[in-house]
C-alpha positions, 0 to 999 in steps of 0.5 A: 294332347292338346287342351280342350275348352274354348277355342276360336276358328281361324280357318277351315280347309275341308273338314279340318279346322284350325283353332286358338284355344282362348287364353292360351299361348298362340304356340298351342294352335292346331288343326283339329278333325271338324266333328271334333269342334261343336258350336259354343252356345250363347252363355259360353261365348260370352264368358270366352270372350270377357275371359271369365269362363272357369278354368280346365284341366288339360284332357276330358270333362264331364260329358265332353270327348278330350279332344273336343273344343267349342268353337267361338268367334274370332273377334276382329276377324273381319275384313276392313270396310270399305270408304263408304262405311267408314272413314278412309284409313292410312295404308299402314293400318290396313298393312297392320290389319292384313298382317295380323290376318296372316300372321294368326296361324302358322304358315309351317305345321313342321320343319325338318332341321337336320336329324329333328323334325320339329312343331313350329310355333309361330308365323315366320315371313319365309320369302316366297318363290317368284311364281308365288309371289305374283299371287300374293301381292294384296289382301285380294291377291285371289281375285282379278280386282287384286291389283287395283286401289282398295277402296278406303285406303289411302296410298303410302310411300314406296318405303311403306310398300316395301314393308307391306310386302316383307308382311305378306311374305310367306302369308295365305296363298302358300297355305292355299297350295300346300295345303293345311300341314305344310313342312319347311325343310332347314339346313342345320349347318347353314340355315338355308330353307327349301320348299321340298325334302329332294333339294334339302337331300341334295343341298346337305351333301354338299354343304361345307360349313362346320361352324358359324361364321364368326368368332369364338367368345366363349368356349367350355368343353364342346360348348361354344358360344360364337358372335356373328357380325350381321353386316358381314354375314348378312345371308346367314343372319337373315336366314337364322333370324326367319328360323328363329322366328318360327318359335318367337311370336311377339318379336318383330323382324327385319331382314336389315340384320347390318345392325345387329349383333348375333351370338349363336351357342353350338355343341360340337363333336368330332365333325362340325359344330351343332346350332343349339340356340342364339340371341341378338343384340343391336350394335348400339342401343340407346336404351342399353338393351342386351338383347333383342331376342333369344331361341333355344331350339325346342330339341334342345330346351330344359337344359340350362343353354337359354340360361347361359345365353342370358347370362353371357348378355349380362356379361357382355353389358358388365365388361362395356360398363352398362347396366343392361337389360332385355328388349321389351316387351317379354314373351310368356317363357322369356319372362319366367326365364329373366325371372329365374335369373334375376332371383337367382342373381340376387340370392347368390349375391345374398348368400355371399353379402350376408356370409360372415366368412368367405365364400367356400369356407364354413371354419376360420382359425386364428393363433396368437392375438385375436385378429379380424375373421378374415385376416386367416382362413382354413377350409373345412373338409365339408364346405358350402358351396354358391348352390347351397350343396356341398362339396362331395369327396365322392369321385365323379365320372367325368364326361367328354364333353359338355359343361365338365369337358374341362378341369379348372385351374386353380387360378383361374377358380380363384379369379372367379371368386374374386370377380365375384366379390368385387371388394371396391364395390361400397356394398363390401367397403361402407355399407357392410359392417359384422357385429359380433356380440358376447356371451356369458361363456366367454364365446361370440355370435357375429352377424353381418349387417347392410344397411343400403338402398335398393339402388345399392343391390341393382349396382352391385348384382348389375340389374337395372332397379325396376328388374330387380324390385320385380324379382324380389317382389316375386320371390317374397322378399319385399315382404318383412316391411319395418319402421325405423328405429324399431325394434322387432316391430316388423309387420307384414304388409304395411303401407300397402295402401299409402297411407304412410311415407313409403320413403320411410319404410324399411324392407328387412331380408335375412339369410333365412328368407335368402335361403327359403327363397332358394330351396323354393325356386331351386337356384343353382349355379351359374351355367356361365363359367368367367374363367372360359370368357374369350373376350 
């Protein structure tokens, strides 16, 4: 079911018409059946284009089918104008002009990929056949004048023209003669794309690849992450990269993959490896981005793999020794999934900074004199665990294959825990103190106390400041402000407006807050495994 309300007219093709419902993600595009769309009056429009119309549930209104949509404007839909309306402008923004024009629907309604037949998202440059491209060399390809000098545009470089050409690839005149629901069809072994179901039928009973070509990084059961060089397999690359993009909007491409990195996660069975998504990242950024773009292919979506892809990119910044962070700007799913992983980083890292004892351990006892908490320790039968649960004695059924494909060595678990905990880290050594306080029956009540910056936090979790000020603002914990010196004198808000010195200001989080921030946002466990990095 696709939402109704307001929608703007993209293009019409006999009685269907193709819309983009105002104020939501271009991924939500469809044809719709023309008598199913009825002109917005002038009230409507207005309010659709400043954006201010009342919110819709998805389906049925008062009075209106649940497949109807009003019909607005499209602003900036028109064609540029000529010199003798306007100033001349460059070739490059009528490049950009025209390029919007074919990239505001998509040019695939479907693509076949394997087994799975799946909606596109989004417009993907897939170079056109010779005979088409001849079409569509110009914003007036359909016309005889098409090859002449559009009046009011400026010449550029070959350079600029080879771009202008790359924009065009896979543009208007392929919906023009395929017809309103086109279908790609895709290798899902070596992401070769054809026009026609025959020659993907022929083309995948003679195709060899088993695997992605390159490296194996990170493997835990069937799971396996591979890095591809793009300057090596620059074919594959280019053609991962067109697939890719048919569900990445905002990401620009180029068909130059010699500077990027490709790390591509793949489900294996007892034939060949299966492509569940991948993210690139340049060989050298000077920004020290760790990734460019991410895709997990929708079949595959809500299952924990996108996680784990961001996840290894932040390791693979950890073990080059940057502090790492996503190529801007973000699209709408990429931002809640960077979210989700930044909160989720920080309240691991809580739980475990703000735990008198270690990790996995809920009792400590000592014999003989009294001794610091941590010189021993015995595990209880019931434990915490980094999620919060606990261990269950209860035998769980162990698949074949997938997260659980394979136990992990005791030393290899204690490893992890220690990596976790980096105790050369000033957060554990300086600014980590316990405080133990006694009572009148002779027992003691210890507290952990970090007095520390928000610099402190980013270095030791490994985010950057602004990624990790934006998630703890998000999750509420920037919220219990103090002054210093004060003692319970906490107010909520304070200093919002700037009156005071906000260098003075002190933001108090406790292990209850770490917790309630947990249960809010359900934080789990890492997907990513450091006992089965390969690097």
């Amino acid at each position: 079911m696709h939402p109704a309300g307001q929608a703007h007219v993209l293009e019409r093709h006999g009685e269907d018409v193709y819309v983009r419902y105002v104020n939501m993600d271009k991924r939500l595009d469809e044809w719709l059946p023309g008598s199913e769309v009825r002109p917005a009056g002038s009230h409507e429009a207005g309010m659709a284009r400043n954006g201010t119309g009342r919110k819709r549930k998805r389906g049925s209104t008062a009075g209106e089918s649940p497949r109807r949509a009003s019909s607005v404007p499209e602003a900036g839909s028109a064609q540029p104008e000529s010199a003798s309306a306007g100033p001349v402008i460059t070739e490059e923004e009528y490049d950009i002009h025209h390029h919007r024009q074919i990239t505001a629907k998509r040019n695939f309604d479907k693509v076949i990929f394997g087994r799975w037949q799946i909606k596109t998202w989004y417009f993907s440059p897939y170079p056109l056949a010779e005979a088409e491209a001849e079409d569509v060399g110009t914003p007036g390809a359909h016309t005889p004048q098409s090859a002449a000098k559009v009046a009011g545009v400026s010449r550029a470089s070959i350079r600029a023209q080879g771009r202008t050409s790359d924009l065009l690839a896979g543009g208007l005149g392929r919906s023009h003669a395929t017809g309103q629901h086109p279908t790609l069809w895709v290798c899902d072994r070596c992401f070769k794309y054809m026009a026609e179901g025959l020659s993907w039928e022929l083309h995948v009973k003679k195709c060899a690849r088993r695997s992605p070509p390159g490296r194996k990084v990170y493997q835990r059961g069937a799971h396996i992450i591979w890095e591809v060089d793009g300057a090596k397999e620059k074919l594959y690359c280019q053609n991962l990269s067109l697939f890719g993009k048919l569900f990445i909007d905002i990401k620009t491409l180029f068909f130059d993959c010699d500077n990027f990195l490709f790390y591509i996660l793949t489900d294996a069975d007892s034939q060949r490896d299966h492509v569940l998504g991948f993210f690139s990242k340049e060989k050298v950024s000077y920004d020290d981005y760790n990734l460019a773009c991410i895709v997990v292919l929708p079949p595959y979506q809500k299952k924990g793999y996108g996680m784990l892809l961001i996840e290894f990119s932040y390791e693979l910044s950890r073990r080059a020794g940057k502090i790492g962070t996503p190529e801007r700007p973000l699209s709408d799913l990429g931002l809640r999934s960077y979210l989700t992983y930044w909160i989720s980083t920080l309240v691991r890292f809580f739980r475990r900074l703000l735990s008198v004892l270690p990790p996995d351990t809920a009792q400590v006892v000592t014999t003989g004199p009294i001794a610091e908490v941590t010189d021993a320790f015995v595990q209880s039968p019931s434990r915490d665990t980094e999620d919060g649960s606990q261990f269950s004695r209860t035998k769980r059924r162990k698949s074949t294959k997938g997260w659980d494909g394979e136990e992990i060595p005791a030393a290899a678990l204690a490893a992890r825990t220690a990596q976790a905990n980096d105790t050369n880290d000033p957060m554990w050594t300086s600014l980590r103190a316990l405080e133990t306080t006694a009572h009148a029956d002779g027992s003691a009540t210890t507290h952990v106390v970090v007095r520390c910056t928000l610099a402190d936090i980013a270095r030791a979790t490994n985010l950057r400041i602004d990624d990790a000020a934006f998630a703890l603002n998000e999750c509420g914990l920037l919220v219990r402000r103090t002054q210093p010196g004060s003692e319970g004198g906490e107010s909520e808000g304070e200093d919002r407006d700037g009156d005071g010195d906000s260098e003075d200001l002190v933001i108090a989080v406790t292990r209850e807050m770490v917790e309630a921030v947990a249960k809010e946002r359900d934080v789990k466990r890492m997907c990513m495994d450091l006992a089965h990095v390969l690097l």
